[in-house]
N, C-alpha and C positions, 0 to 999 in steps of 0.2 A: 638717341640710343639706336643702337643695331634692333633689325627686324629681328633677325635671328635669336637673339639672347633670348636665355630664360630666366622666370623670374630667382633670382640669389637671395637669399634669407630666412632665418629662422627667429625673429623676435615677434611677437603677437603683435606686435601693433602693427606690423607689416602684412602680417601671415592674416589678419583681422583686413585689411583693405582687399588682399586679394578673396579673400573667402567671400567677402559683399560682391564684388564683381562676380565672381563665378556664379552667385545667385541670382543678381540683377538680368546674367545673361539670356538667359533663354525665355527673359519676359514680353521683352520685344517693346519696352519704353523707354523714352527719352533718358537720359542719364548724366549728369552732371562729374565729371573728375578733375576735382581740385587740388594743389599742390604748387610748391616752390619750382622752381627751372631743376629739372636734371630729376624731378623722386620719378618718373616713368612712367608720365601719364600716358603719351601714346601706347606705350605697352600697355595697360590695363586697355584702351580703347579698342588694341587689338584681340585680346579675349573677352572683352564683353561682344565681339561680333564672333569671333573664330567658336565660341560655345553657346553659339545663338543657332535659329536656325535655318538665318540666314550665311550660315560659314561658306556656302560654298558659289556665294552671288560677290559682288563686287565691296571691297572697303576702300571708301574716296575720302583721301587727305583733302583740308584747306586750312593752310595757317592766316589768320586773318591778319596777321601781324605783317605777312610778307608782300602784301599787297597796295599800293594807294588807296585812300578811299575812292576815287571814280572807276578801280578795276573790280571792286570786290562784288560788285553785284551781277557784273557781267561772268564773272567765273560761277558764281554761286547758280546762275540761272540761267547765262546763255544770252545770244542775241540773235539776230536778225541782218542779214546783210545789207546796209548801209542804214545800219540805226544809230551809229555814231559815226562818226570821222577815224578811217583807219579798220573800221569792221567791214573786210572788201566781202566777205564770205561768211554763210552761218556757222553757229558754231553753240555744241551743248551744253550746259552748264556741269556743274559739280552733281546737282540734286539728280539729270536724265542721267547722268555719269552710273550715279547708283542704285538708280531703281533697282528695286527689289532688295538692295542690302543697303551697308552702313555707311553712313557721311558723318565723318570725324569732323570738327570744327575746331582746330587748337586754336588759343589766344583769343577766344571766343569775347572777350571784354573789349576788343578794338572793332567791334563794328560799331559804323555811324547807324544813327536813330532809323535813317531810312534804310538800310540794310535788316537790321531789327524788323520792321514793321513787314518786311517783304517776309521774311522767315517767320515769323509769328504766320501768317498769312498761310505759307507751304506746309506747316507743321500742321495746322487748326485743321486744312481741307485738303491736304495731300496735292496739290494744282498749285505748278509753278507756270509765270508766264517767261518767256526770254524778251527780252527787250527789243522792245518793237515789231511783237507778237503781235498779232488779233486776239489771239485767243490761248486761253491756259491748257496745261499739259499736265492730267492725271500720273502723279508719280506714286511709290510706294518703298518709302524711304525710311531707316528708322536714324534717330542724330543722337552721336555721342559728341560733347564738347566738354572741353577742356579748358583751364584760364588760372592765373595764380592774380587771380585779381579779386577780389570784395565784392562780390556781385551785387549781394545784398544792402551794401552801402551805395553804391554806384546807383539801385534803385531807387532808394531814399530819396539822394542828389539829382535826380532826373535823369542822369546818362545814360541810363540801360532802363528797356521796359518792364515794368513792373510784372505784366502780362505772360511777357514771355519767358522772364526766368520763372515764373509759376506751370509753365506747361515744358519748362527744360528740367524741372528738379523733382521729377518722379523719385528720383533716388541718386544721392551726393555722396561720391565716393570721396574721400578727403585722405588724401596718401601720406603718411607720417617723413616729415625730412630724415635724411639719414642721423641727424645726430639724435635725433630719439630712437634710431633702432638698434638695440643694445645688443655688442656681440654681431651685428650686422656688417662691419666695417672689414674685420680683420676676414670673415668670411668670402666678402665681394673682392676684396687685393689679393688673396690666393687666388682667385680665379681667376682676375684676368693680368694677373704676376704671371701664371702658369700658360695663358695663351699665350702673353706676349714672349714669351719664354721659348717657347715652342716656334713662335714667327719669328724669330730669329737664332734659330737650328740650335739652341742648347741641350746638351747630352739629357740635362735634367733641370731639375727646380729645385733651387739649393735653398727657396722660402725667402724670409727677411730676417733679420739681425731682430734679437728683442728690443734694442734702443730705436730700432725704424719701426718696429710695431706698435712701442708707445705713440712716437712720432704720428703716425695713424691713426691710431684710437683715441685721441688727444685731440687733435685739430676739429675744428669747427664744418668743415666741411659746406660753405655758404653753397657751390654748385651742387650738392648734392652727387649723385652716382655718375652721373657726368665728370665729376670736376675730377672726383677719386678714379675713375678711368684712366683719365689722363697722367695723375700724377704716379701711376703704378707703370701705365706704360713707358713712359718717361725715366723710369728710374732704374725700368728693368733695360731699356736699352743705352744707357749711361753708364753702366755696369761691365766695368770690364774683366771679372772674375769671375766667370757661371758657377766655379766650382766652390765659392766663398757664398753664406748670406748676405743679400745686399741689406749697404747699410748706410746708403745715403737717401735722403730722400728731398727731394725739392719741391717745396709747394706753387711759389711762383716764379713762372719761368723767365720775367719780366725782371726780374731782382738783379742786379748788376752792382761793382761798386763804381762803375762810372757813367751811374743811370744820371742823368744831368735833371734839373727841374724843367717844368713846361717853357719856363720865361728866363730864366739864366742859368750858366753855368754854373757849379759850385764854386767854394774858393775852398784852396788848398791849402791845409792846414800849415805855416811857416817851417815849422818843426819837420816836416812828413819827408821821407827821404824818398824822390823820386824812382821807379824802375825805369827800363828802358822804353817799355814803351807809355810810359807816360802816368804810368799807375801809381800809387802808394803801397809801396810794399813794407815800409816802417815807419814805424814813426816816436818820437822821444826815445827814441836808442831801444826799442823791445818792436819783436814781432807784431804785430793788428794782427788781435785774435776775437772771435765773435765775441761779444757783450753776455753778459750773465741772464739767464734766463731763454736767448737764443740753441741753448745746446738741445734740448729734448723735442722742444716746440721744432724744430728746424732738421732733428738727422742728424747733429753734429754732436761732436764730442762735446765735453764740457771746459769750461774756459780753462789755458793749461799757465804755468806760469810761466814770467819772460825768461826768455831765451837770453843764454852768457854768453855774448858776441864783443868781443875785443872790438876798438876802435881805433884802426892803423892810421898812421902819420903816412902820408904820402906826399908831402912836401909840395901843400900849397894843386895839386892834381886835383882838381874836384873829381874830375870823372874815371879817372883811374880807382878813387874814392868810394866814390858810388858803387864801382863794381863789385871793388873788396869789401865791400859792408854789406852789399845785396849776396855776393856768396856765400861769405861767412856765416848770414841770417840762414841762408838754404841751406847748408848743411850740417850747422848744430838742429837746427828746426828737423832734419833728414835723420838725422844722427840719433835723436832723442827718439823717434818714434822706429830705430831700425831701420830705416829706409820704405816704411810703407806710405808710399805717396798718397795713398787715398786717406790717412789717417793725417799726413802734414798739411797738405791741403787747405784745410780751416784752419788749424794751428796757424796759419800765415796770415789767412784771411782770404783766398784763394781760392777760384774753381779746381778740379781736379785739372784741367784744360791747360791752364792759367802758369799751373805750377810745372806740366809737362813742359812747357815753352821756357819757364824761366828756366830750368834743368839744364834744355838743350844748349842754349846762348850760353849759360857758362859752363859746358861741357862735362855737366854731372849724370846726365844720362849714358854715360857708358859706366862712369864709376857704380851705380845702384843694378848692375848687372854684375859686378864683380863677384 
């Protein structure tokens, strides 16, 4: 998540996580923040320091995740010039980094035991050594960490020390995923619908369509505020109408119809009438319109009925064939909806993208300007 952001929401159980952090802050102990990828733990990590009163000393990042285990202990503590292979020069760790303020720990569950035992260590007597030190280094550090991991299980199992999540959980912030913040959702897509709005110079913010707000407040939202970032940015700059509600919405950007499996290609339905470039744009004589149940989940309309497309004899032509059947389909499909290509689109089974190209190739893109 951006530094920048502030915290978005009005459901208690959201409004309930931040109000413990704003307490926890100015006590100056350890502090545990728990949550799924994306609910904003670094952001709470940033106002348990920024309302501490340590705000105006140093707040040092370490994801523990981003590191191999043989670098994490040299980031966290420092070394010594030639205390390993490649260490040409000293160099300070995370903990001298922040004396006097805060050291953030995200992914706090991927440190190795002996990483553990060194931190336990720093925490219990303030004194870190760098690797290949004589002698320890009085620091005065306070640690917030973070992890969507079971700590408490982890300790059971032996992985994590028992010790040290007792002297990290002064106080466990546990941040509610977005799909328990009720009313939270459609709030956080106005806002950053309305940035991303603004970042790409629109007069104004025309909001979303009611069938894209269900669309929204419907989804499961596994990333959490992350994931809904994305999928608002995305939608607002796919959007070719500023001055219309947007009303498509795409959850996964990876969805294709010519997305292939890991280990083979699909096979093509016998029936499916080719497009030109290689797609299935019909099949058994009716438009490929989304399956039932994909319309609200998905942005899209609801499934429409098939399309009344004559079938011309063109004497033995397959490809002359193909052409007049793939027209014919584009422009009763064009025809029924008015010419709104954002609205034929699915009707076809089609990106918005998809359907501008088929247009062009059979030169209906001047006609839908008439």
């Amino acid at each position: 998540m951006d530094r920048d952001v502030q915290f978005i929401g009005q459901s208690s159980v959201f409004l309930d996580a931040v109000e413990r952090a704003s307490r926890a802050a100015p006590v100056g102990r350890p502090v545990l923040v728990i949550g799924e990828r994306g609910t904003g733990k670094e952001l709470i990590a940033q106002r348990l320091h920024r309302l501490s009163a340590r705000w105006d000393q140093p707040l040092v990042t370490l994801n523990c995740a981003a590191l191999p285990e043989t670098l994490i202990e040299a980031e966290l503590f420092g070394h010594e010039a030639g205390a390993f292979t490649g260490a040409v020069r000293a160099r300070a760790g995370r903990f001298e980094e922040a004396d006097g303020g805060t050291l953030f720990l995200d992914e706090l569950g991927n440190l190795s035991m002996a990483a553990q035992e060194r931190l336990l260590r720093a925490i219990e007597y303030g004194e870190v050594a760098r690797i290949g030190a004589s002698r320890p280094l009085q620091v005065d550090v306070r640690i917030v960490a973070a992890t969507n991991a079971d700590l408490p299980a982890m300790a059971r199992a032996g992985t994590f020390r028992s010790d040290l999540l007792d002297r990290l959980s002064f106080e466990v912030i546990t941040l509610p995923p977005l799909r328990a913040r009720e009313g939270d959702v459609f709030e956080l897509a106005d806002y950053y619908g309305r940035r991303m709005a603004a970042e790409m110079q629109w007069d104004g913010w025309p909001g979303f369509s009611g069938r894209a707000q269900r669309a929204l407040e419907t989804y499961g939202w596994p990333g959490n505020v992350r994931e809904l970032r994305n999928v608002v940015e995305r939608a607002v700059y796919r959007w070719d109408e500023p001055d219309m509600a947007i009303d498509a919405i795409v959850f996964d950007p990876f969805d294709s119809p010519w997305q292939a499996c890991a280990d083979e290609q699909p096979a093509q339905p016998e029936s499916a009438v080719p497009d030109a470039a290689g797609g299935a744009l019909a099949s058994s004589g009716a438009a490929a319109r989304p399956q039932a149940g994909q319309d609200e989940a998905q942005g899209l309309p609801a499934s429409q009925p098939a399309l009344d497309v004559a079938v011309v004899d063109h004497g033995g032509d397959l490809r002359g064939a193909v052409e007049a059947y793939e027209r014919g389909l584009l422009v009763a499909a064009l025809e029924e909806q008015r010419w709104n290509q954002r609205r034929t689109a699915p009707l076809l089974g089609l990106s918005y993208d998809q359907l501008r190209h088929a247009m062009k190739r059979h030169g209906l893109h001047e006609a839908s300007r008439g």
